[in-house]
KOLDOFI-612526 format. One line per 8 residues: number of its first residue (from 1); for each residue x, y, z of C-alpha. Coordinates in Angstrom, 3 decimals, padded with zeros to 6 digits. Layout:
// residues N
NUM) X Y Z | ...
This chain:
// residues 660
1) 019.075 001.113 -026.389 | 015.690 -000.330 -027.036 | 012.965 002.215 -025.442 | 010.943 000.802 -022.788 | 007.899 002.745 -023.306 | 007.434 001.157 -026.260 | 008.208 -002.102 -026.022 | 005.185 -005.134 -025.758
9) 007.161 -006.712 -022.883 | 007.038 -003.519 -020.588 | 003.212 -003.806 -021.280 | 003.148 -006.990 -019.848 | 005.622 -006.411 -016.858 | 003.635 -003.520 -015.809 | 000.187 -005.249 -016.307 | 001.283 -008.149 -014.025
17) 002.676 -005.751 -011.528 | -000.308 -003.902 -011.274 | -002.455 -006.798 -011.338 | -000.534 -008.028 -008.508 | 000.432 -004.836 -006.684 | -003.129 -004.373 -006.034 | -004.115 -007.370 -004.212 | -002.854 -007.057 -000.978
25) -002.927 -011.015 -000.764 | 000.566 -010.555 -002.769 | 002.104 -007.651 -001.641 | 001.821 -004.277 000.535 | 002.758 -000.734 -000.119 | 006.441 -000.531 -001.579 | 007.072 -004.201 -001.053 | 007.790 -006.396 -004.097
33) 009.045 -005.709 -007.337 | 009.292 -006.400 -010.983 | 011.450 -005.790 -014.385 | 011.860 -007.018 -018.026 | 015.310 -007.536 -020.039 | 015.342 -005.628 -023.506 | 018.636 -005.822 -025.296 | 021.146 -006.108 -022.289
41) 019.490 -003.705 -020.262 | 017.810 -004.623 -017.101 | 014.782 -002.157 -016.207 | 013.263 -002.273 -012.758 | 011.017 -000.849 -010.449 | 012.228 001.981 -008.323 | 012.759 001.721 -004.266 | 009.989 003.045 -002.626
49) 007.678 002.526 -005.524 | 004.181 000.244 -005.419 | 003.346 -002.341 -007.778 | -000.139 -001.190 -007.957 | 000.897 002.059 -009.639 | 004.065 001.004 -011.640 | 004.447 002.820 -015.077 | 007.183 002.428 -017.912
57) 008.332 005.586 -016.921 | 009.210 004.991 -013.554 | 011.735 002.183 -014.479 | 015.146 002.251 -013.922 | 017.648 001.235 -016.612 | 020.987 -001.121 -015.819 | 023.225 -002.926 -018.093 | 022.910 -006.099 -016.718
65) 026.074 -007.812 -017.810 | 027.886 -005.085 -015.291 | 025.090 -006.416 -012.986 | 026.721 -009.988 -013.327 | 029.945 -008.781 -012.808 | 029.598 -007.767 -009.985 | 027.783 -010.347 -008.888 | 030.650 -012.601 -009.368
73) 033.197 -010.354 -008.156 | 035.257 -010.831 -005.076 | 036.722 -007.783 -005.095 | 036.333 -005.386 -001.656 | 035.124 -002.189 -002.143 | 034.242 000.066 000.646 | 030.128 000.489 000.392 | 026.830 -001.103 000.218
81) 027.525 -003.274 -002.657 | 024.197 -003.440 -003.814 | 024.648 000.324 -004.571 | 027.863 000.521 -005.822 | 026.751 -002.336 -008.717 | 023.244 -000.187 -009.220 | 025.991 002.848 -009.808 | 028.259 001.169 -012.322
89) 025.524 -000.239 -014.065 | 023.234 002.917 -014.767 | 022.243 004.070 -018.140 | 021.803 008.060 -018.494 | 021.344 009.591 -015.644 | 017.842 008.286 -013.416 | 016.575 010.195 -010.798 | 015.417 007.354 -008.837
97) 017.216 004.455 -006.911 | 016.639 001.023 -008.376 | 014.800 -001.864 -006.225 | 017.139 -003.294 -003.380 | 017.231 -006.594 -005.192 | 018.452 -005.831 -008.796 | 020.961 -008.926 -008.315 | 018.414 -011.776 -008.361
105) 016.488 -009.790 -011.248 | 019.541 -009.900 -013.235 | 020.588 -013.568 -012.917 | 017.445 -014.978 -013.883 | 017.462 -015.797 -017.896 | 013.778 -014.852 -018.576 | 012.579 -011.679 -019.686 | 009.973 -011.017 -017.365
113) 010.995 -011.242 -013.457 | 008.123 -010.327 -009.996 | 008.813 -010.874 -006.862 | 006.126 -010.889 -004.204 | 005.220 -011.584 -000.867 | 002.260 -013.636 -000.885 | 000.451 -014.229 002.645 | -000.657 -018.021 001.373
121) 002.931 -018.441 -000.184 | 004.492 -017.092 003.219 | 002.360 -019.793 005.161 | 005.213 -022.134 003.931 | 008.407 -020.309 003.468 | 008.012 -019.291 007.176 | 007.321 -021.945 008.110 | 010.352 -024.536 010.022
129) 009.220 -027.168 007.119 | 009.430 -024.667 004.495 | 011.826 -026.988 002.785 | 009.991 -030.103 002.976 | 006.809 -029.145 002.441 | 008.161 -027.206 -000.967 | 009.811 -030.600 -002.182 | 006.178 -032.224 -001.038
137) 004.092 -029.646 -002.698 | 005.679 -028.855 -005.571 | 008.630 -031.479 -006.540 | 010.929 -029.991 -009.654 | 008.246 -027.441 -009.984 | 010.224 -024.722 -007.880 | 013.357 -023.906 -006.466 | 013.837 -023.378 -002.542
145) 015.765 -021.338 -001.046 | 016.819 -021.049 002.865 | 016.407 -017.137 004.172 | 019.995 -015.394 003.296 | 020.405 -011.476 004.252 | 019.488 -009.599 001.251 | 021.705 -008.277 -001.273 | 024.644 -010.032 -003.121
153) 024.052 -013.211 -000.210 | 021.140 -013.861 -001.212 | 021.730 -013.027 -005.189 | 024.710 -015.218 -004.493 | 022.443 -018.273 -002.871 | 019.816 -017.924 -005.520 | 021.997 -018.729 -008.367 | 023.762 -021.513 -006.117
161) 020.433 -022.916 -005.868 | 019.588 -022.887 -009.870 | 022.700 -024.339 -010.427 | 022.188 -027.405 -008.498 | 019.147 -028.002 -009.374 | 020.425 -028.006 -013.194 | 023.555 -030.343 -012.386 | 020.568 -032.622 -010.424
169) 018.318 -032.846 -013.008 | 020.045 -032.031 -016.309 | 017.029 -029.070 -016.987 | 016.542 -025.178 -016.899 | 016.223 -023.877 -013.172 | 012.075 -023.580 -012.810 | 010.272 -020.021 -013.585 | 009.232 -020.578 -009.591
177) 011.565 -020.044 -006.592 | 010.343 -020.400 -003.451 | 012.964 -017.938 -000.776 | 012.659 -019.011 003.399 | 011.127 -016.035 005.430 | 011.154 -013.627 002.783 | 008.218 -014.619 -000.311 | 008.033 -015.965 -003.975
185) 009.794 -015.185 -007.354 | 008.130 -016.092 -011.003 | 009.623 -015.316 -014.026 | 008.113 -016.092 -017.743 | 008.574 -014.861 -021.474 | 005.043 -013.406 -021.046 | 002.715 -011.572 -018.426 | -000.100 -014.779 -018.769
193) 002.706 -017.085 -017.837 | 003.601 -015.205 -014.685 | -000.154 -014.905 -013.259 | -000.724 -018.944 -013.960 | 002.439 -020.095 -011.851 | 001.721 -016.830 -009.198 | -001.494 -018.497 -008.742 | -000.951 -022.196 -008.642
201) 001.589 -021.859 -005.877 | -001.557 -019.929 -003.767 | -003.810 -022.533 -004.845 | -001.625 -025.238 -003.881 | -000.901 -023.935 -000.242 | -004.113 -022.992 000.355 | -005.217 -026.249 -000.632 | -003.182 -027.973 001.971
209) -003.962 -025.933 004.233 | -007.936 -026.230 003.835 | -010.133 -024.553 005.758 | -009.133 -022.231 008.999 | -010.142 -023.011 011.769 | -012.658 -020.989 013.686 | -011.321 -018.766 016.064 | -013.231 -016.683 018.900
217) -011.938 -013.727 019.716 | -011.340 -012.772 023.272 | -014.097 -011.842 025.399 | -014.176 -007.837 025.606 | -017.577 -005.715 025.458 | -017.784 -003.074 023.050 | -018.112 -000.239 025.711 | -014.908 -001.462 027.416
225) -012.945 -001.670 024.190 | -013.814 001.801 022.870 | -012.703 002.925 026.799 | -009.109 001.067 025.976 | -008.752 002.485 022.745 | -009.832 006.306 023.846 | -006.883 006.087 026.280 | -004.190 004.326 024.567
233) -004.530 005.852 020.986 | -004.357 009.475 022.169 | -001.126 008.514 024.795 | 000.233 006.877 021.429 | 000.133 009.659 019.358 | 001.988 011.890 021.936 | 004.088 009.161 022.666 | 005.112 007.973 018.847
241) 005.687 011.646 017.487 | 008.795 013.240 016.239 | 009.824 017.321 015.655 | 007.667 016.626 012.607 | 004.365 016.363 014.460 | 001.871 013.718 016.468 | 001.964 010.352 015.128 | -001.072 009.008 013.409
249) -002.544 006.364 015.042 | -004.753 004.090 013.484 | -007.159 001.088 015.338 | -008.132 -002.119 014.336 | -010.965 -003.271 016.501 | -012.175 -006.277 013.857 | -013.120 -009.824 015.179 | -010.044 -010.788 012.885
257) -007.840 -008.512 014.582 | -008.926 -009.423 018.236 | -008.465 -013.113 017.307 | -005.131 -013.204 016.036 | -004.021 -011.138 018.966 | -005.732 -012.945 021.588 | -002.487 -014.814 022.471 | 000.457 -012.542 022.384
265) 003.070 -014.959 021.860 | 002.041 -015.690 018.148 | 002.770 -011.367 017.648 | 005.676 -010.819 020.038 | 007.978 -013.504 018.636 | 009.654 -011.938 016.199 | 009.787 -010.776 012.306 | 009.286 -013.656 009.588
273) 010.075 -011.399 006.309 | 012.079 -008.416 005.695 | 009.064 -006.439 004.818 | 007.625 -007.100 008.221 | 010.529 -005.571 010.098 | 010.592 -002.229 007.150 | 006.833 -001.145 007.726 | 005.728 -002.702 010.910
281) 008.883 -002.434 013.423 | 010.621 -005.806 014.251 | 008.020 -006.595 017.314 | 005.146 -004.921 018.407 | 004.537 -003.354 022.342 | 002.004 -005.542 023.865 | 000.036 -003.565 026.518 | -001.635 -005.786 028.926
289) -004.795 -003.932 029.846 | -006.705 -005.267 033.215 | -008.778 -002.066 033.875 | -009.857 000.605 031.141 | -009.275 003.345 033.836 | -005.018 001.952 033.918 | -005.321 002.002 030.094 | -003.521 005.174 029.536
297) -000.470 004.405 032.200 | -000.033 001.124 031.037 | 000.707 002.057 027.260 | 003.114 004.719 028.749 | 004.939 002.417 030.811 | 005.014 -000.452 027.630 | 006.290 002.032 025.823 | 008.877 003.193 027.598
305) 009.949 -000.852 028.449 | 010.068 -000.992 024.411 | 012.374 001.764 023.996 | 014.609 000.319 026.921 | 014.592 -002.755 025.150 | 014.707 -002.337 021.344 | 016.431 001.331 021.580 | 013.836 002.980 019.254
313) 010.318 002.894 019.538 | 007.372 000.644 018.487 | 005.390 001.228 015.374 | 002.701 -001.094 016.083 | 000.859 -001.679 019.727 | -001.267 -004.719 020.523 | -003.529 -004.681 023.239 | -004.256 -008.587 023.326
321) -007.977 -009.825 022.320 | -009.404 -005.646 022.067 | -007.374 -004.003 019.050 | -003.874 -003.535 017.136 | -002.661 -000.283 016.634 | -000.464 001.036 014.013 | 001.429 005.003 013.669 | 003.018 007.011 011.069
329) 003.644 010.028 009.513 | -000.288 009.523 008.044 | -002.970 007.483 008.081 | -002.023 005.625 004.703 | 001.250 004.585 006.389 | -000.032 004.030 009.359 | -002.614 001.590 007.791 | -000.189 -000.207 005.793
337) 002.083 -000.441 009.430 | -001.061 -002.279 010.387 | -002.141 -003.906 007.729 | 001.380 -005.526 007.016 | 001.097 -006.474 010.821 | -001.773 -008.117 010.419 | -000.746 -010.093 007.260 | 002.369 -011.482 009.922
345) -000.425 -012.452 012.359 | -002.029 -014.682 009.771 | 001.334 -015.741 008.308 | 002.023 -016.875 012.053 | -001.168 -018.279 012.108 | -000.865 -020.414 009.393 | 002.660 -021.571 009.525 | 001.791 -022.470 012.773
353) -000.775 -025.136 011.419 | 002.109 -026.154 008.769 | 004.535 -027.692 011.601 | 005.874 -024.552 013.004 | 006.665 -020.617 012.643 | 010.133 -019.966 011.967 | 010.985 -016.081 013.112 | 013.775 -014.457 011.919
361) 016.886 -014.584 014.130 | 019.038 -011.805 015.970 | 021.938 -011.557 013.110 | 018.904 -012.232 009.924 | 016.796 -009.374 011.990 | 019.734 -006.783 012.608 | 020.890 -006.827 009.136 | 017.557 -005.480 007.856
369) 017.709 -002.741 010.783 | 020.620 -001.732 009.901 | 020.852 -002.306 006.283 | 021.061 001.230 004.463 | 018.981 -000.063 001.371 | 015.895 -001.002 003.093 | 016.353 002.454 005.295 | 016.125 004.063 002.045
377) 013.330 002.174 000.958 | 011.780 003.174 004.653 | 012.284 006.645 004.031 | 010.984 006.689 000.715 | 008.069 005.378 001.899 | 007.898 007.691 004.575 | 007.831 011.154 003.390 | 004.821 012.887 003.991
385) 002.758 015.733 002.989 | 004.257 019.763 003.520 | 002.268 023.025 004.379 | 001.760 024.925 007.516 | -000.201 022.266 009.030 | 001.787 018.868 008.040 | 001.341 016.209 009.858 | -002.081 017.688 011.877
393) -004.861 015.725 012.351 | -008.048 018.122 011.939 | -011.722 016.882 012.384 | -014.449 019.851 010.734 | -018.053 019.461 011.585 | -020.397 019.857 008.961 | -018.285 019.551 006.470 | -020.117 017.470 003.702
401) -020.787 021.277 002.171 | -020.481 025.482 002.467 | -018.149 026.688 004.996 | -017.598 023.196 005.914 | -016.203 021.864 002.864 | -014.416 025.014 001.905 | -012.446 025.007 005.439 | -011.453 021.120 004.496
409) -010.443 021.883 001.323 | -007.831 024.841 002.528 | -007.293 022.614 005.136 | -006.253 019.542 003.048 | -004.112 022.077 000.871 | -001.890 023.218 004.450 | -001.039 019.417 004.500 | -003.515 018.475 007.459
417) -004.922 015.091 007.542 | -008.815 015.450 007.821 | -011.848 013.751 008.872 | -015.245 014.872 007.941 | -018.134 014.819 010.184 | -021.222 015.111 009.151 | -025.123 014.050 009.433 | -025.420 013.752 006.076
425) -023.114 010.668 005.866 | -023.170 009.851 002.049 | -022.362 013.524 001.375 | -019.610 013.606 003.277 | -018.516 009.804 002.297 | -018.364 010.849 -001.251 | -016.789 014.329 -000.785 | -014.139 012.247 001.227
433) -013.081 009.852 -002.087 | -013.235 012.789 -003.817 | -010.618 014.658 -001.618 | -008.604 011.234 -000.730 | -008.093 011.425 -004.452 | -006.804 014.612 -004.885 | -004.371 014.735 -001.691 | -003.111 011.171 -001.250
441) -005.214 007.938 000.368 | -006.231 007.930 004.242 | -005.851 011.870 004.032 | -009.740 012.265 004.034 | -012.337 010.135 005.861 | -016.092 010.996 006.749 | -017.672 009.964 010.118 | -021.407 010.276 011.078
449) -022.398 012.995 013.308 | -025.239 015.092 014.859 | -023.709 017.157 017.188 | -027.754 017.965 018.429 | -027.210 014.358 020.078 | -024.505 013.905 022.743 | -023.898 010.376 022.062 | -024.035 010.777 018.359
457) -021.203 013.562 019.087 | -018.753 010.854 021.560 | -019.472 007.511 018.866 | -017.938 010.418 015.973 | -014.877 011.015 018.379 | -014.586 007.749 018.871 | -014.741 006.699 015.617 | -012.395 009.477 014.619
465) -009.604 007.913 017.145 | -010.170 004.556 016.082 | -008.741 006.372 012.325 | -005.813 008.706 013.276 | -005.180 008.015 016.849 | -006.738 011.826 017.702 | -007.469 015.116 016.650 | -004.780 018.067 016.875
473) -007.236 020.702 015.625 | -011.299 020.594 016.146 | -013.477 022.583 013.863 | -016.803 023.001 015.395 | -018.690 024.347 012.100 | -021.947 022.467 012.083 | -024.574 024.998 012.265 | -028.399 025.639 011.495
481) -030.489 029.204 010.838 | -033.813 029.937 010.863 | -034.688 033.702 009.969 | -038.277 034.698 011.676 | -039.460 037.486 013.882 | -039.706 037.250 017.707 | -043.325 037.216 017.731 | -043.908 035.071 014.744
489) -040.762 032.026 015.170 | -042.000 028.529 016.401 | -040.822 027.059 019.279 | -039.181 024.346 017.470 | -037.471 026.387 015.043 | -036.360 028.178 018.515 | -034.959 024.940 019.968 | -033.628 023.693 016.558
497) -031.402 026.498 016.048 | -030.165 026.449 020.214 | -030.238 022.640 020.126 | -027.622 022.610 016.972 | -025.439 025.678 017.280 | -024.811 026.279 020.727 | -025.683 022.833 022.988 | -024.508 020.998 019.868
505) -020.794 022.912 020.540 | -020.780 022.093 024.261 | -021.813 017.915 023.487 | -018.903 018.348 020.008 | -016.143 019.921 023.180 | -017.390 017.692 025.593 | -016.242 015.122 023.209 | -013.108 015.807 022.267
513) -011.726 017.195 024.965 | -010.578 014.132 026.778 | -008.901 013.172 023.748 | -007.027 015.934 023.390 | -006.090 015.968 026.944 | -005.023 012.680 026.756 | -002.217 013.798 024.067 | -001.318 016.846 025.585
521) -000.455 014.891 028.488 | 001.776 012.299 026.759 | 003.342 015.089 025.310 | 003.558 018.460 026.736 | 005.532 020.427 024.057 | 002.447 020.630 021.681 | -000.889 022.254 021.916 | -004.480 020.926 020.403
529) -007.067 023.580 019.073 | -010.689 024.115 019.471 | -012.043 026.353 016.684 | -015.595 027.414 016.661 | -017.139 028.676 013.385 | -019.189 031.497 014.507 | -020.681 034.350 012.878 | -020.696 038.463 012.792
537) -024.286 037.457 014.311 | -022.502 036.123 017.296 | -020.666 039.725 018.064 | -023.688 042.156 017.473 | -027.400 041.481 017.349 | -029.447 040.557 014.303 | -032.921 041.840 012.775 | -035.424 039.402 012.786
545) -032.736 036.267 013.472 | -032.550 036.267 017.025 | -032.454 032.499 017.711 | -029.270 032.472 015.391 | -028.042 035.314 016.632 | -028.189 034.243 020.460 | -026.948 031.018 020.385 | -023.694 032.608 018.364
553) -023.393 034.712 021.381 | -023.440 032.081 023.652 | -021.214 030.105 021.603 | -018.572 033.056 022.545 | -019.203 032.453 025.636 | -018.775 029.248 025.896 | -015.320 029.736 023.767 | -014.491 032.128 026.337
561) -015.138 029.192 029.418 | -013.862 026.503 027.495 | -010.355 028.563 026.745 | -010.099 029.231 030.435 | -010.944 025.633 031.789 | -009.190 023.115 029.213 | -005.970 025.645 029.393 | -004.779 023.532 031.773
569) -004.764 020.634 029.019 | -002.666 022.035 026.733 | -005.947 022.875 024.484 | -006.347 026.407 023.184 | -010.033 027.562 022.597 | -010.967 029.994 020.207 | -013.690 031.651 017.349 | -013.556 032.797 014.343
577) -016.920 035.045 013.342 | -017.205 035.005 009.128 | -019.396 037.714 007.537 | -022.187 036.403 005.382 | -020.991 033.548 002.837 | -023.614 034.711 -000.160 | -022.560 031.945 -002.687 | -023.130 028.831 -000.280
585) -026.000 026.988 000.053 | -026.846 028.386 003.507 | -027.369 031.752 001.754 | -028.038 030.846 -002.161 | -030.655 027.582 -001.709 | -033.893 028.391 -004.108 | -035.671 026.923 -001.531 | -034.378 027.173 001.957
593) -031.326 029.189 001.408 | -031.633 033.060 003.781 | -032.169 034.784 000.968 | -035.277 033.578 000.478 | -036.054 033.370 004.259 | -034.910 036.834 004.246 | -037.200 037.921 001.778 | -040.127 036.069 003.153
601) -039.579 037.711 006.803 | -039.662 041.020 005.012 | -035.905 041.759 006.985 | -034.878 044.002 004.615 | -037.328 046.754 003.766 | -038.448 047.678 000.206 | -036.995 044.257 -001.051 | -038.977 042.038 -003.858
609) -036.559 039.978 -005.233 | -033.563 037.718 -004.482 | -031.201 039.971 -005.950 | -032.698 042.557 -004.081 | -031.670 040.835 -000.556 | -028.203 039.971 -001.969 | -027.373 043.648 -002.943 | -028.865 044.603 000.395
617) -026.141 042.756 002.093 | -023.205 043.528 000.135 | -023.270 047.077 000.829 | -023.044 046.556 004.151 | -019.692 044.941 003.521 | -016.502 047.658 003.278 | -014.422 045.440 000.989 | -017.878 044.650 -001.467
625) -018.526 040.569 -001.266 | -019.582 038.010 000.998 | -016.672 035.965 003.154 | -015.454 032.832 001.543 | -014.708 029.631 002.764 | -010.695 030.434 001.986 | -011.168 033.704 004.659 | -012.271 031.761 007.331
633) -009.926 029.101 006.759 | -007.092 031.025 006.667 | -008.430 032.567 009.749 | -008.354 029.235 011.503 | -004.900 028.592 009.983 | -003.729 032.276 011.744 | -005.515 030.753 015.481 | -003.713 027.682 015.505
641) -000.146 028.887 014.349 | -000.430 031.555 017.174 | 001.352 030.027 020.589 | -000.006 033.021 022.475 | -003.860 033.226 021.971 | -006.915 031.688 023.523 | -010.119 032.563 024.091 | -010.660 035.230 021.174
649) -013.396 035.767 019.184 | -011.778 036.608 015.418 | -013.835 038.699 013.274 | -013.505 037.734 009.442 | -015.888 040.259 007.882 | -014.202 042.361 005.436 | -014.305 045.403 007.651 | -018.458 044.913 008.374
657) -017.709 044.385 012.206 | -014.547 045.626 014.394 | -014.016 045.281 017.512 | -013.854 047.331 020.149
């Protein structure tokens, strides 16, 4: 058997696949797929696997004569029969399921085979003059065929279709073929071949169908619209989640979004392509929303009229002319159950302006439902991350470095899903790609925030709903110091410090409270967490630090209040109070870092140097070093796994403080 890895024609296949896979203007997520013929065996892209990132490795071998067989076959056999050919065709022994469509792949004489599922090239094959405007466009250039259910039907109808065209016109079936409702196949002996025809059939479409017209979107103000979207994303989340966890909500608020949703009908229809009903649901709950205030009832009560209806529940909500909203397991699969949404909008859209939209029908819709192939390929595309907090949603303030970071990190690691807020924007921003990077797209996002400003604090919240629907667990870490004696400190130093670190904590609670309310109510079997990052400052008084030191004691006591009052909502309120984190920058800065505050105050007697300080300050600790960001972490990780604790203040200084 010729090896794939190192074959010039797997080069290609996987160069136009990820050429391809990454333009969502072809294809989403796991939709699509490719393969190349070497010597008899057909190898194709896995179920559940993107374009964008296809390698030679992941390929799955099949001899495709057996392919053919069966594919001509008439015999009954009890199974899906796409899987029992995919079985008696393997080579070796793969660990992964081939693409639902390996009979079409197989059938088609040249080498290289992609299948996509082009939003210009679904303008027309949705549309109820798919046919005729295909003959129109492209004459002898491409094949058409009418939607079949996927599998050996439409394998079956594909070839039917070749085949007449060859006894009609005495040549080869084209390289293009052109499938109703479902998107385009190209084939070619080489990758260059495959782009040019790809593209002409966009060009051509988009040609006819010029220009789009302009279209307003729905008169909503921006204050009303975040209002909507702070009730209904929340209820969502409750709402939408499984024994797993909360859903993940995300929010598209875009002019783009708000016009194509404007009229309901063109959304609430129906499917037009399988991939539509995999990722997105078959239709979308449309929550008519008269009054901000009824925003959170009415999604409850759509909801539940979905489920009646559809016996499972939505994946994507549309509030007509404000916002579409998308869940899932995370926020990359939520945003590609709204993304693939909004591709059907504009498909709708456009087919619209082509003589018609032709939805899917009851039989063509229920197949896919029920079809065990594509609920494989759902699954696949499903599974999430694990750890102790899979499936969380946490949001950590000052988190762009220090304590901050280090919490997100450990954090991230547990599984959580995590948005980081911080003033310093571009930190954060690029500590974010970093992390998204490492643990998986959508699973870290920065926001803006200075918690010193109360609306700076509720446009953060709101910004963090508008990504993940809510927050499960609230890290209130953002914090300030300024070391100087009682008789020497400024008045603005003074106010900095209690402006920051403990009215900063009320406006960051008085934030994301509501939201958190707002799940708890929609579902009543899970708690939310508040978690202030405190300090051993905050549980005994401190030399020549007293601003610090008394806004971390009324930061307990607010943790104390808060834990008693938002009880009621389902939200547990505690603090966890790290020793002295010597290696961060809070501590280590040449420049503004405490030890060299320290030093300059003269706090600790008979000192001269840095090193001096730092020494100074490790004795005092039983176990020898400074906390890490890992301690306090895994402090936070203790709070929120414990069912039975609220309003504690959690020491995490390696035996420097105890309580009482």
């Amino acid at each position: 058997m010729t090896n794939p890895l190192a074959n010039p024609l797997t080069d290609q296949i996987i160069e136009v696949s990820n050429r391809f896979g990454a333009d969502p203007a072809y294809v989403r997520a796991g939709g699509g797929n490719a393969s190349v013929k070497l010597d008899g065996v057909l190898y194709i892209k896995p179920s559940g696997t993107q374009l964008a990132t296809l390698t030679a490795a992941d390929l799955v071998p099949l001899r495709n004569d057996v392919l053919l067989k069966a594919l001509h076959t008439d015999t009954e056999e009890e199974g899906d029969p796409v899987r029992l050919a995919a079985a008696k065709a393997q080579v070796g022994n793969p660990t992964r399921r081939p693409s639902v469509e390996i009979l079409f792949h197989a059938l088609i004489e040249d080498p290289l085979v992609l299948h996509l599922h082009p939003i210009a090239t679904n303008a027309l094959t949705c549309s109820v003059r798919g046919e005729e405007l295909a003959a129109e466009l492209f004459g002898e250039e491409a094949v058409w065929v009418p939607y079949i259910d996927p599998g050996v039907p439409l394998a079956r109808g594909i070839a039917d279709a070749r085949s007449a065209y060859t006894e009609r016109t005495g040549q080869p079936a084209p390289a293009i073929t052109l499938l109703g409702n479902h998107g385009i196949i190209v084939s070619g002996s080489n990758a260059a071949e495959i782009a040019e025809r790809t593209e002409h059939v966009t060009r051509v479409i988009e040609s006819r169908l010029g220009a789009a017209p302009a279209t307003a979107a729905a008169p909503c103000c921006p204050e009303d619209a975040d209002a909507v979207i702070n009730a209904v994303a929340p209820r969502l989340r409750g709402l939408l989640g499984t024994e797993a966890g909360p859903a993940v909500v995300t929010v598209d608020t875009s002019d783009l979004a708000r016009s194509l949703t404007a009229t309901s009908p063109i959304v609430a229809d129906g499917p037009m392509i399988p991939d539509h009903i995999v990722y997105s649901g078959s239709f979308p709950v449309v929550v008519e929303v008269a009054d901000p205030a009824q925003a959170a009832d009415a999604v409850t009560s759509a909801v539940a009229a979905f489920r009646g209806a559809h016996g499972r529940p939505p994946v994507v909500a549309v509030v007509p002319g404000v916002a579409v909203l998308a869940a899932g397991t995370d926020l990359a699969k939520a945003d590609n159950a709204l993304q693939v949404f909004l591709d059907h909008a504009r498909v709708a859209a456009d087919a619209d302006r082509l003589g018609g939209v032709r939805v899917m029908d009851d039989a063509e819709r229920g197949f896919i439902e029920t079809w065990e192939a594509e609920a494989y390929r759902q699954a696949q595309a499903a599974a999430g991350a694990s750890g102790r907090l899979a499936g969380r949603v946490a949001m950590v303030t000052g988190a762009a470095q220090g304590f901050g970071l280090g919490i997100t990190e450990f954090l991230l690691d547990e599984g959580a899903s995590v948005v980081l807020a911080d003033l310093n924007i571009d930190l954060a921003g690029a500590e974010a790609e970093r992390l998204a990077s490492e643990h998986g797209v959508g699973r870290a996002k920065a926001v803006r925030i200075d918690v010193s400003d109360p609306d700076s604090c509720l446009a953060a919240v709101a910004e963090a709903v508008k990504l993940n629907g809510g927050v499960d667990l609230f890290v209130s870490n953002a914090g300030v110091l300024r070391a100087e004696g009682v008789m020497t400190q400024s008045v603005a130093d003074f106010d900095l410090v209690t402006n920051v670190n403990y009215r900063g904590y009320f406006f960051a609670v008085r934030a994301i409270a509501p939201v958190m309310a707002a799940q708890h109510e929609a579902d009543p079997t899970r708690w939310l967490d508040i978690v202030e990052v405190n300090s051993k400052s905050g549980l005994e008084g401190s030399k020549r630090n007293f601003a610090y030191a008394g806004s971390k004691f009324g930061g307990i006591g607010l943790t104390q209040s808060f834990a008693l009052e938002l009880v009621e909502h389902g939200i547990k309120v505690n603090a966890v109070c790290p020793g002295n984190f010597l290696d961060g920058p809070l501590w280590s800065d040449p420049e503004r870092g405490l030890f060299v505050q320290y030093l300059r105050a003269g706090k600790v007697p008979g000192a001269t140097t840095v090193d001096d300080v730092r020494r100074f300050y490790e004795a005092k600790v039983p176990m020898g070093r400074g906390c890490l960001p890992a301690d306090v972490a895994r402090a936070i990780t203790y709070i929120v796994e414990q069912a039975y604790e609220t309003g504690q203040a959690v020491p995490v200084t390696g035996g420097q403080n105890m309580l009482n």
